[in-house]
Structure formats: structure tokens, C-alpha cells
MIPAPA-105561 format. One record per residue (C-alpha): residue number from 1; x, y, z; residue in three letters. Coordinates in Angstrom, 3 decimals. Example, Ala and Ser with C-alpha at 12.3 -4.5 7.8 and 13.67 -1.06 7.14 Angstrom:
! MIPAPA-105561
<pt><i>1</i><X>12.300</X><Y>-4.500</Y><Z>7.800</Z><aa>ALA</aa></pt>
<pt><i>2</i><X>13.670</X><Y>-1.060</Y><Z>7.140</Z><aa>SER</aa></pt>
This chain:
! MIPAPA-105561
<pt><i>1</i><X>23.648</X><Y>13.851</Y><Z>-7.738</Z><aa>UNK</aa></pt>
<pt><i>2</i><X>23.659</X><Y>13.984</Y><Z>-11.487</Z><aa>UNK</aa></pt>
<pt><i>3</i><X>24.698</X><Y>11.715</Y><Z>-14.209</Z><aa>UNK</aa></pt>
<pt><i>4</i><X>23.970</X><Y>13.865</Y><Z>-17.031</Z><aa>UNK</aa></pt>
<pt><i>5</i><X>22.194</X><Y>12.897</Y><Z>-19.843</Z><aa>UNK</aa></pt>
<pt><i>6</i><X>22.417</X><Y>9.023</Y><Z>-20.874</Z><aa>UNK</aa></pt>
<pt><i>7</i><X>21.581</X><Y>8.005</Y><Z>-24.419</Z><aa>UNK</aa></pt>
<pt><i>8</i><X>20.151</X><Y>4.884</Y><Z>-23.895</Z><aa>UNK</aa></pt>
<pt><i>9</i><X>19.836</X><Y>4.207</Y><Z>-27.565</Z><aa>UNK</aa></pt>
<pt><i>10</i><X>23.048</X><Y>4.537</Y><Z>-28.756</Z><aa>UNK</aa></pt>
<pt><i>11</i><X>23.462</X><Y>2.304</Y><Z>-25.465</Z><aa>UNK</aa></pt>
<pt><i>12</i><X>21.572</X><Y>-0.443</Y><Z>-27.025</Z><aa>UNK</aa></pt>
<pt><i>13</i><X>23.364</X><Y>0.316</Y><Z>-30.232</Z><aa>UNK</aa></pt>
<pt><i>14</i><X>26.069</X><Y>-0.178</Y><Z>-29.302</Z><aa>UNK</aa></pt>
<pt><i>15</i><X>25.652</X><Y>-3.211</Y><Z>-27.610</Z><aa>UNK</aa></pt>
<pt><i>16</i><X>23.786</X><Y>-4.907</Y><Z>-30.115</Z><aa>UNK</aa></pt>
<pt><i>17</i><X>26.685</X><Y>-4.656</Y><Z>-32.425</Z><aa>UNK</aa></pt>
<pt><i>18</i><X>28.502</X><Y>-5.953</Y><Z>-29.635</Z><aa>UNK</aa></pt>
<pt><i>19</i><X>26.409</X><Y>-9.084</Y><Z>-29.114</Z><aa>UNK</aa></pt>
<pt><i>20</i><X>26.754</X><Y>-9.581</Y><Z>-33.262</Z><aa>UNK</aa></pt>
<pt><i>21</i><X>30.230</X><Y>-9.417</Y><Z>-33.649</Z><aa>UNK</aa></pt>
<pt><i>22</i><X>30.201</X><Y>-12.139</Y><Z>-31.244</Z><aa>UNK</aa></pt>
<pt><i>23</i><X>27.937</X><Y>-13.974</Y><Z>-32.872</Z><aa>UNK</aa></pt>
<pt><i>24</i><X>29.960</X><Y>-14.174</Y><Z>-36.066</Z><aa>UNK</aa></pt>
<pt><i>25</i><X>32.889</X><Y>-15.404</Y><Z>-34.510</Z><aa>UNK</aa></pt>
<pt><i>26</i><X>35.025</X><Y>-12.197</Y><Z>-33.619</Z><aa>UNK</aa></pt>
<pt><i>27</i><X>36.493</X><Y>-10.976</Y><Z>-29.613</Z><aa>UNK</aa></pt>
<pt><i>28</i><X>35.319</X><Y>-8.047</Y><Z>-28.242</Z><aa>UNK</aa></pt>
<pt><i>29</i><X>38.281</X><Y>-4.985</Y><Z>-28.322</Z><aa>UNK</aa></pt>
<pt><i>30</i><X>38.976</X><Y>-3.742</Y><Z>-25.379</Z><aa>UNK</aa></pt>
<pt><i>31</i><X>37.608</X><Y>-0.325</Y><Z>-26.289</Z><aa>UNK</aa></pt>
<pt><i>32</i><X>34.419</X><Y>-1.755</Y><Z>-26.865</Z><aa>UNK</aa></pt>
<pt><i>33</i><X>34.510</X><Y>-3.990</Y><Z>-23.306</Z><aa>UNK</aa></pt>
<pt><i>34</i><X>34.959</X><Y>-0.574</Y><Z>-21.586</Z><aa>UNK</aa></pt>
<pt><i>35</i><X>31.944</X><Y>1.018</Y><Z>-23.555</Z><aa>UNK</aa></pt>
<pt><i>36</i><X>29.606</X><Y>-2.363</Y><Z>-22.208</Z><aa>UNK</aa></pt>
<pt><i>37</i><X>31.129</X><Y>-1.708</Y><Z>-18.688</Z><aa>UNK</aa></pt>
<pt><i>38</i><X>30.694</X><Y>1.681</Y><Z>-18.604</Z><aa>UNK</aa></pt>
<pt><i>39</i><X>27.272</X><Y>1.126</Y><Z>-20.140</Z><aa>UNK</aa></pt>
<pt><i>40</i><X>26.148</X><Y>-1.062</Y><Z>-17.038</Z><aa>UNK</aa></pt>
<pt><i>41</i><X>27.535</X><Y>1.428</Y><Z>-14.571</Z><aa>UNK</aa></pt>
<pt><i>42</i><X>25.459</X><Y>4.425</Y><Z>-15.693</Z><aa>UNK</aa></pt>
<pt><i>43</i><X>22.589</X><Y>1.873</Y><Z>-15.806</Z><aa>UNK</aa></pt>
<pt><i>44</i><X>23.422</X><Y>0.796</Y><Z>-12.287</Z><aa>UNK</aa></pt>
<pt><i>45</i><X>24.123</X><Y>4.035</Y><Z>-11.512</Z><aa>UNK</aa></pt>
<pt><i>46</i><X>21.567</X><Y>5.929</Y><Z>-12.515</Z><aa>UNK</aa></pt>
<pt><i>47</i><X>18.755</X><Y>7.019</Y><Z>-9.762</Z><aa>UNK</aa></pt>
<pt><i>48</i><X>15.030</X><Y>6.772</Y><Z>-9.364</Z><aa>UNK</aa></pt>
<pt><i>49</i><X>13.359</X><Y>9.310</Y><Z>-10.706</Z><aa>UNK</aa></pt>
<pt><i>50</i><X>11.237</X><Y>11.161</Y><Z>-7.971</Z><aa>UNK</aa></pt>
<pt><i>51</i><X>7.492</X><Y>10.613</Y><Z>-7.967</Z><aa>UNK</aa></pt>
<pt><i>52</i><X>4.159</X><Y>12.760</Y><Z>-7.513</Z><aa>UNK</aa></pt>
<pt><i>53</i><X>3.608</X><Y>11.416</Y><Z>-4.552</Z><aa>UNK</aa></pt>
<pt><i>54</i><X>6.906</X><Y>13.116</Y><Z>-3.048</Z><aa>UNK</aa></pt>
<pt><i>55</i><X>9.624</X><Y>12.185</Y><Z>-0.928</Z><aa>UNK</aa></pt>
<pt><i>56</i><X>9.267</X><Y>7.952</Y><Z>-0.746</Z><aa>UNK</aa></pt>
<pt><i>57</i><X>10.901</X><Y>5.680</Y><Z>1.779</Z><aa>UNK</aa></pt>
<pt><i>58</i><X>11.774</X><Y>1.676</Y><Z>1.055</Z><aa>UNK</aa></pt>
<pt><i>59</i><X>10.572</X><Y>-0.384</Y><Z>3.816</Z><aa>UNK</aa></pt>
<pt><i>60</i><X>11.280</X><Y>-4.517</Y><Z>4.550</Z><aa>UNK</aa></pt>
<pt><i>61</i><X>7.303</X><Y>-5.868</Y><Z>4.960</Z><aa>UNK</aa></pt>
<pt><i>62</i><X>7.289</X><Y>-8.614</Y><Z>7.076</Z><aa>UNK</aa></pt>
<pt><i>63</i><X>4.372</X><Y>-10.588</Y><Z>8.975</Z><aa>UNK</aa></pt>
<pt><i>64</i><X>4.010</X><Y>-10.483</Y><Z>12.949</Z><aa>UNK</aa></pt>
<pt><i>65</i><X>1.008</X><Y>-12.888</Y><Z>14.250</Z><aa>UNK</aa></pt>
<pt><i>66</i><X>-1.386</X><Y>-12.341</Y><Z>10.821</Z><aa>UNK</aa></pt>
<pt><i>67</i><X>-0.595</X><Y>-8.615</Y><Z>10.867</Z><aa>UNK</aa></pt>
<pt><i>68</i><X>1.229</X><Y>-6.905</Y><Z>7.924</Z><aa>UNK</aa></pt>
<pt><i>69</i><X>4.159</X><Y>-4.699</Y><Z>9.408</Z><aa>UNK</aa></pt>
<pt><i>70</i><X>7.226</X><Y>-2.668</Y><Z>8.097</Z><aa>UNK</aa></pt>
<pt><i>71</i><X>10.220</X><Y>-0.666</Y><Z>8.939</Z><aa>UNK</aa></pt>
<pt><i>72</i><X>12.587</X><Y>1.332</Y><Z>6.847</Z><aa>UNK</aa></pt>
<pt><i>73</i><X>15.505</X><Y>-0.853</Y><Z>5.057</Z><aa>UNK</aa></pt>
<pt><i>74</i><X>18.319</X><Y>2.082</Y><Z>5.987</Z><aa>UNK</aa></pt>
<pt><i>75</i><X>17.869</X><Y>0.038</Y><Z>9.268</Z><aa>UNK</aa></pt>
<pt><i>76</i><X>17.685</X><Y>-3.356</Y><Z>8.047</Z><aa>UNK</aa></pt>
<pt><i>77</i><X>21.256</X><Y>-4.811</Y><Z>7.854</Z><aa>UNK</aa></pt>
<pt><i>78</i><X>20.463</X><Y>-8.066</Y><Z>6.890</Z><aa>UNK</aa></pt>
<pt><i>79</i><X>17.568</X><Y>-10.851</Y><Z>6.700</Z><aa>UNK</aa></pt>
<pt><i>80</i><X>18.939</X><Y>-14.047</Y><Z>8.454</Z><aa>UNK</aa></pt>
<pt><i>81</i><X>16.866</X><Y>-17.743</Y><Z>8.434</Z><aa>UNK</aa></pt>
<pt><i>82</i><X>16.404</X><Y>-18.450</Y><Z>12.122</Z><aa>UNK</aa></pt>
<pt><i>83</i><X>18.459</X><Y>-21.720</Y><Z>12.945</Z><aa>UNK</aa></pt>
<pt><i>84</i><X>20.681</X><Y>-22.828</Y><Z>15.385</Z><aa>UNK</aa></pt>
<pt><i>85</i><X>20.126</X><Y>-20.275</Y><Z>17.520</Z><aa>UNK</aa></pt>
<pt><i>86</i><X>20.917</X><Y>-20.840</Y><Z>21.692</Z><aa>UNK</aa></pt>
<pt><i>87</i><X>18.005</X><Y>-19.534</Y><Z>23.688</Z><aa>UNK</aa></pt>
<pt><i>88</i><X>19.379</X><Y>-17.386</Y><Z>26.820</Z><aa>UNK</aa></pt>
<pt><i>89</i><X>18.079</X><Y>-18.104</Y><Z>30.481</Z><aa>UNK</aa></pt>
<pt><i>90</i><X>17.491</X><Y>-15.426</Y><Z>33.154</Z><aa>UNK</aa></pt>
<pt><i>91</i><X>16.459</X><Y>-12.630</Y><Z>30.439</Z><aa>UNK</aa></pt>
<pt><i>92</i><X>12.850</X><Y>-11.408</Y><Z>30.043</Z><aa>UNK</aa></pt>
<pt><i>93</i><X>10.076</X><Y>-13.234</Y><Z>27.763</Z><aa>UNK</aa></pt>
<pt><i>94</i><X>10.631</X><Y>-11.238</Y><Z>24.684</Z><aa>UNK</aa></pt>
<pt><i>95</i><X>14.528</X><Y>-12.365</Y><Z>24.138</Z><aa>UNK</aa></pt>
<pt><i>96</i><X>14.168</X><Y>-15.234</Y><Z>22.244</Z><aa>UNK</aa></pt>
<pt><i>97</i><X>17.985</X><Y>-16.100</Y><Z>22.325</Z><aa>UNK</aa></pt>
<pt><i>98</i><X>21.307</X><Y>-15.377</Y><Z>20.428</Z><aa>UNK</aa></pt>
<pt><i>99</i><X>22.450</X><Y>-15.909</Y><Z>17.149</Z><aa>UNK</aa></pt>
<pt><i>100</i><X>26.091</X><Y>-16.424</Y><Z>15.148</Z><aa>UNK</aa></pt>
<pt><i>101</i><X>26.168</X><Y>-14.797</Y><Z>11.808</Z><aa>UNK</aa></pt>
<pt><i>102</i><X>29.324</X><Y>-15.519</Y><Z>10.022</Z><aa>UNK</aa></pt>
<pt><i>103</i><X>30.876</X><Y>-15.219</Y><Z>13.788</Z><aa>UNK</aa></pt>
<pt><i>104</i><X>29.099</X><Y>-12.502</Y><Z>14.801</Z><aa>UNK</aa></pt>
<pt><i>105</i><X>26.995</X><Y>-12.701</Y><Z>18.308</Z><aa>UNK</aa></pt>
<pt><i>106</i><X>23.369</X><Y>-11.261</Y><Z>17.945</Z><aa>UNK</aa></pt>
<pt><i>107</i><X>20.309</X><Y>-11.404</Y><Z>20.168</Z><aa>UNK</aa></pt>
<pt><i>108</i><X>16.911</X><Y>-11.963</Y><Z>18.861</Z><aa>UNK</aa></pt>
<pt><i>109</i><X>13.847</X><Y>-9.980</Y><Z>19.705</Z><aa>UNK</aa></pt>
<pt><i>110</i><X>10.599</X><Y>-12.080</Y><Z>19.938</Z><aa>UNK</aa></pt>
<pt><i>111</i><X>8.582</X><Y>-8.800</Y><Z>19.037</Z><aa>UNK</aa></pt>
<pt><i>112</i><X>4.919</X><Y>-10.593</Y><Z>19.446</Z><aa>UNK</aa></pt>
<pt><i>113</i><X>6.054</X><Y>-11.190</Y><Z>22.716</Z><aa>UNK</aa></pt>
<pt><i>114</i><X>7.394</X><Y>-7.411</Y><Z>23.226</Z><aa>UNK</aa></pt>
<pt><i>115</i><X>4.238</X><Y>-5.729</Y><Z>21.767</Z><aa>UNK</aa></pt>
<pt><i>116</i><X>2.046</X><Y>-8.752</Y><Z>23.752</Z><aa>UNK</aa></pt>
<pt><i>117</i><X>0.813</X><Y>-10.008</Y><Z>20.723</Z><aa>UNK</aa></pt>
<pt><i>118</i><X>-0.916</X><Y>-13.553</Y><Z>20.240</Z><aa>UNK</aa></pt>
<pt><i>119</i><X>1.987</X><Y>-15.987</Y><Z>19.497</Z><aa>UNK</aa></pt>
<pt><i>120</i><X>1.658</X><Y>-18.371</Y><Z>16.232</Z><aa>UNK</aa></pt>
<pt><i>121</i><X>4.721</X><Y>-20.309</Y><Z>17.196</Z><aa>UNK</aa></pt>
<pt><i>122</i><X>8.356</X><Y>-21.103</Y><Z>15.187</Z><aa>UNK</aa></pt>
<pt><i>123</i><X>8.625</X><Y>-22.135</Y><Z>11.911</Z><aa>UNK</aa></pt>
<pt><i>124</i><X>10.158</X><Y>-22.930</Y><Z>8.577</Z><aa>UNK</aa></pt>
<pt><i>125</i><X>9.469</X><Y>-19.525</Y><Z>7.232</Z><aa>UNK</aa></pt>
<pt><i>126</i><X>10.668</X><Y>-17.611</Y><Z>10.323</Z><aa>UNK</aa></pt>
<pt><i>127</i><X>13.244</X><Y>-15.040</Y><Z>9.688</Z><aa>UNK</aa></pt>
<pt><i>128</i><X>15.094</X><Y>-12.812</Y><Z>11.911</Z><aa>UNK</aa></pt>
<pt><i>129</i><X>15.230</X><Y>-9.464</Y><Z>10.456</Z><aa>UNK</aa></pt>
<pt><i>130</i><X>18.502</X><Y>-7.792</Y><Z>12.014</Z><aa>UNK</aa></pt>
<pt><i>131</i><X>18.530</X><Y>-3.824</Y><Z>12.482</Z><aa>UNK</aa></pt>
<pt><i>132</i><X>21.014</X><Y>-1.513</Y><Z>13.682</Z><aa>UNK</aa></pt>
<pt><i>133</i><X>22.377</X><Y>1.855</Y><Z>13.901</Z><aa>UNK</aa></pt>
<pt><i>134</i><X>25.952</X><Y>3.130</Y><Z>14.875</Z><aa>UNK</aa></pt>
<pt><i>135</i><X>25.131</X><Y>2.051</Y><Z>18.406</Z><aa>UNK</aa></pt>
<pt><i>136</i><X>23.169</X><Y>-0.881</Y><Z>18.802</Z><aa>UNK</aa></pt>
<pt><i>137</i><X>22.263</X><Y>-4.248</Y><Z>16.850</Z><aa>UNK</aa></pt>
<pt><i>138</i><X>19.604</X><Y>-6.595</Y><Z>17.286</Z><aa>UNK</aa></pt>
<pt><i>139</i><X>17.719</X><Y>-9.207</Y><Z>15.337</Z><aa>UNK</aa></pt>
<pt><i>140</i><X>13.484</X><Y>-9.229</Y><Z>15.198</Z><aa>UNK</aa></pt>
<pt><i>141</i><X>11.822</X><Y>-12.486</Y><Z>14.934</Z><aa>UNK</aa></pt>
<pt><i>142</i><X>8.913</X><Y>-12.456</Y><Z>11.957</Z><aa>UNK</aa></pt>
<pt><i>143</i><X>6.889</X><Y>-14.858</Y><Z>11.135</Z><aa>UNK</aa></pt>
<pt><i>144</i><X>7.683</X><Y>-14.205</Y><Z>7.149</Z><aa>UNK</aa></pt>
<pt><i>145</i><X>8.903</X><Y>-11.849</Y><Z>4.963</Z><aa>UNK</aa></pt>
<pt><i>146</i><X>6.715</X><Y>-10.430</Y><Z>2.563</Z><aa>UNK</aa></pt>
<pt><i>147</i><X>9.057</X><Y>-8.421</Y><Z>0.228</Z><aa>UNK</aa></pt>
<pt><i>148</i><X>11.056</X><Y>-4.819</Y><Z>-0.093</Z><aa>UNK</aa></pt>
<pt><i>149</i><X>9.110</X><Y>-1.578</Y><Z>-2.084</Z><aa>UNK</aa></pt>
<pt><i>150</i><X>9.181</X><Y>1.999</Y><Z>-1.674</Z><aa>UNK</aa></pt>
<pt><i>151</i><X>5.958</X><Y>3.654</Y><Z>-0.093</Z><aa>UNK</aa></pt>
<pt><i>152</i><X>5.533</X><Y>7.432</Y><Z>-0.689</Z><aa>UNK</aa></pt>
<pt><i>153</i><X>5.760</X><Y>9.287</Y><Z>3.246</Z><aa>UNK</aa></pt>
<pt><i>154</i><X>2.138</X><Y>10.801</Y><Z>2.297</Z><aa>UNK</aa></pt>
<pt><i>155</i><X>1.133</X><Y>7.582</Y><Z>2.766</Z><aa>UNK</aa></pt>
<pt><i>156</i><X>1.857</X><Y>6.873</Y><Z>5.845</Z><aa>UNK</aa></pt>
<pt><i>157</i><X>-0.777</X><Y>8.181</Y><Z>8.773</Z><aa>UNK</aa></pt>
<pt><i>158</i><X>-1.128</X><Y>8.838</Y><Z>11.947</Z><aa>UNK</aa></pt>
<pt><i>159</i><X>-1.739</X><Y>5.493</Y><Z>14.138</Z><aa>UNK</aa></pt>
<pt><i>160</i><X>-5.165</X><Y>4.370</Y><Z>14.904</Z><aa>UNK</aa></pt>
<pt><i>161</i><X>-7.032</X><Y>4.974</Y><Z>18.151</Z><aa>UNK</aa></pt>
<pt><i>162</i><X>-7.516</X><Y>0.750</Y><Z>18.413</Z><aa>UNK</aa></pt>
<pt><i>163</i><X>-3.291</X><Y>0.559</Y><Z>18.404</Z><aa>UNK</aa></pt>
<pt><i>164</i><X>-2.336</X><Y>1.827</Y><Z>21.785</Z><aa>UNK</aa></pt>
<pt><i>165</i><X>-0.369</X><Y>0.385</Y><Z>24.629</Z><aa>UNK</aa></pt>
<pt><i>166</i><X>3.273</X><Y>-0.573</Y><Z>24.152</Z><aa>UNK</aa></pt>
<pt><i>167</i><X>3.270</X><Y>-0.506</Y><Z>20.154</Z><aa>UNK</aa></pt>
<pt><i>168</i><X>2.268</X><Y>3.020</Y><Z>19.917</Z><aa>UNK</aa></pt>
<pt><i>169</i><X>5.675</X><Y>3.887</Y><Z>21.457</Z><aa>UNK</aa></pt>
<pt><i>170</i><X>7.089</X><Y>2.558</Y><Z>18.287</Z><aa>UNK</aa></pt>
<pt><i>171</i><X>4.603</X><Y>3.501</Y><Z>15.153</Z><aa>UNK</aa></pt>
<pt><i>172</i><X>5.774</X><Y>5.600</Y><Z>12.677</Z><aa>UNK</aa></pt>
<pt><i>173</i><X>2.285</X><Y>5.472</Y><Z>11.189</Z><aa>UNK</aa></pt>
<pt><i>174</i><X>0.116</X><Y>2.786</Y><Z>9.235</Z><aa>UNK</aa></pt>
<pt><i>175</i><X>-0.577</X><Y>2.937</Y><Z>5.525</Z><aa>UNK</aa></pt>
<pt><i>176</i><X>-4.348</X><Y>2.714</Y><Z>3.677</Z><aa>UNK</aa></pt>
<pt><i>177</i><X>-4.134</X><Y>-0.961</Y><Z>3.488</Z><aa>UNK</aa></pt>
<pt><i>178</i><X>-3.483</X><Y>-1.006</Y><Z>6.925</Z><aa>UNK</aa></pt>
<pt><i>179</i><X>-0.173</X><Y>-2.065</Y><Z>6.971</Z><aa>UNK</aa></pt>
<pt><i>180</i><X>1.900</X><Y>-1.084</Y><Z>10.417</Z><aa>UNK</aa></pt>
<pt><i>181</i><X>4.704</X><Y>0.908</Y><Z>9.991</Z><aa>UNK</aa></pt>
<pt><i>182</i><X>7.241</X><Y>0.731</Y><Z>13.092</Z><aa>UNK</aa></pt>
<pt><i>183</i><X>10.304</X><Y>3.304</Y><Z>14.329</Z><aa>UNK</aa></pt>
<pt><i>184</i><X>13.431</X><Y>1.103</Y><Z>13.725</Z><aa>UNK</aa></pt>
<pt><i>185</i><X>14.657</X><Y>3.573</Y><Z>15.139</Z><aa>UNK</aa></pt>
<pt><i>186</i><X>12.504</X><Y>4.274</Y><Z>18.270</Z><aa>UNK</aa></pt>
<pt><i>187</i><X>13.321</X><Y>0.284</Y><Z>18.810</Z><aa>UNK</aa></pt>
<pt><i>188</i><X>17.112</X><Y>0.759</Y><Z>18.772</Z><aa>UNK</aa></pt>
<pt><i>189</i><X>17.228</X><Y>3.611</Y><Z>21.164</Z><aa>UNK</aa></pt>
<pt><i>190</i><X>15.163</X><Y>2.075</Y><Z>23.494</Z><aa>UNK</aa></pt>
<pt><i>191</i><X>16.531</X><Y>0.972</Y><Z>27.241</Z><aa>UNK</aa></pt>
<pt><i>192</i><X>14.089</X><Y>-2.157</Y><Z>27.610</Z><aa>UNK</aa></pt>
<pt><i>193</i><X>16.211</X><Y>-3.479</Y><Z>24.421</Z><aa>UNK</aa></pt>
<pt><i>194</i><X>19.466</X><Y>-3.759</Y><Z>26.666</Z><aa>UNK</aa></pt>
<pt><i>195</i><X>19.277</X><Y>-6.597</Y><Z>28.741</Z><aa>UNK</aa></pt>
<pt><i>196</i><X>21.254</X><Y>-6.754</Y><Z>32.001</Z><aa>UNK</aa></pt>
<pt><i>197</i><X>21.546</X><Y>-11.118</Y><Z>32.788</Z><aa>UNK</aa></pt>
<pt><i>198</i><X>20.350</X><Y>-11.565</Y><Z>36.933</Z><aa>UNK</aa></pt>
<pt><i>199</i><X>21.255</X><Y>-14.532</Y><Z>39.180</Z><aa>UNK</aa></pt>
């Protein structure tokens, strides 16, 4: 989608005469409040330019038992602090529980315990990292989040030979600094991820 051409200078020109004219003691018109909104809408507004690299996704990094993982933020709803949450009997080892978010019910994914990874145990910096589609919603616990970027898709390579088992199901790839990329998606689809409660 295009903008068009934005002249960033006369931008700042303008807006420096703005921020002057304040200064000394006069209001802003109301022509020149549109020009400073309209000014931080086509800044807002205006895309990333593309890289070399080529088509880039932006991933949520996050920590899982000393490993560095990620998944795509399209998926990524929201990033919750795990508290208060009411652990659920009769369900298999890697459901951790369920949570209320502003009144909404959501279960929580221990994922070490899903991908039988070594457990470090809860903590303060603990965060449950909810994901969804237009079908399902859950919550994965992490042991910290580590930040959001874009990574370009060249990047990301085919899984290793030494990460097979149950997490292979669910690599999209791992990066050069060895950083584990995992299918939100993959995850969301699955059947294991719907839990049926027995006597």
C-alpha cells in the first residue's frame, strides 16, 4: 500500500515553527494542529521499507529451560505475567492450569513439559505468552521474554538432526545463532492441545 511521497523536511519545518510559536506565548490554529496530526499519522503510517535479505517475519523470543525460542507475533495475542492462576486436576502433565484475563478463561501450556524438556521451575519472570487463531486460544508458559524483532525467512533453516522427537513436529526452522523457531501454528491445530477432563 502506498503513501506517496512524504517530505519529511518540510515535516520538521513545519513543526519546528510550531514548537516556537509556542514558545513565545501564542496557541496553535487549528489548521496548524491538523498539519502536526496529520504529520504523526503518515509517520505512524508509513511502512518498513523491505530489506536485502527479502521477505522478513517478526517473531516474540522467549526462553524455555536455557534455550532461546520464537514464534511469529501474527500469533501472539498478548504477553500475560503468570499469577493467580488455578491449576486443573485430572488433565495431563503439560496443562499447567487456567487463567482469567480481564474475564476471559485461558489454559496454560507448560511447553517444557510438552516437548519433555528439563524443568527450571516457576518464577518471578515467568510469562505466559497467549496465541491463537480464529479457532483456538491457549497460553505457553516461558521462563522469560527476551524481546520482539523481525528475522529475514532466509534465515531461518531447516531443523537440526540433534532436535527430533516431539519438537520436530512443531519447528519451523532454527536461525544461525541457534535460536528455535516453533509453528504457532502447527501448536494450535494440534489435537493433543484439546483436553477432554476424565473421572
Amino acid at each position: 500500500m502506498s503513501h506517496g511521497q512524504i517530505d519529511w523536511n518540510e515535516i520538521h519545518r513545519r513543526l519546528e515553527a510550531i514548537h516556537a510559536s509556542i514558545e513565545n506565548g501564542f496557541s496553535t490554529s487549528p489548521e496548524d494542529k491538523k498539519r502536526i496530526l496529520k504529520a504523526r499519522a503518515d509517520l505512524l503510517a508509513r511502512e518498513p521499507e523491505d530489506t536485502a535479505d527479502g521477505d522478513a517475519i517478526e517473531i516474540v523470543e522467549f526462553k524455555l529451560a536455557n534455550e532461546h525460542y520464537a514464534m511469529e507475533s501474527r500469533y501472539v495475542r498478548e504477553i500475560y505475567p503468570l499469577k493467580n492462576y488455578t491449576p486443573l486436576p485430572c488433565t495431563p502433565p503439560f496443562v499447567l492450569g487456567l487463567l482469567n484475563i480481564r474475564g476471559r478463561i485461558v489454559s496454560i501450556v507448560d511447553i517444557k513439559k510438552f516437548f519433555d524438556m528439563p524443568e527450571k521451575g516457576i518464577g518471578d519472570l515467568n510469562k505466559v505468552i497467549i496465541i491463537h487463531d480464529d479457532r483456538m486460544e491457549f497460553g505457553i508458559l516461558a521462563d522469560s521474554i527476551l524481546g520482539v524483532r523481525n528475522i529475514a525467512m532466509r534465515e531461518i533453516q531447516p531443523s537440526l538432526p540433534t532436535l527430533t522427537g516431539i519438537r520436530e513436529e512443531y519447528l519451523k526452522g532454527i536461525t544461525g545463532e541457534q535460536m528455535v523457531v516453533l509453528d504457532a501454528r502447527k501448536l494450535l491445530e494440534d489435537k493433543k492441545m484439546i483436553v477432554h477432563q476424565e473421572a
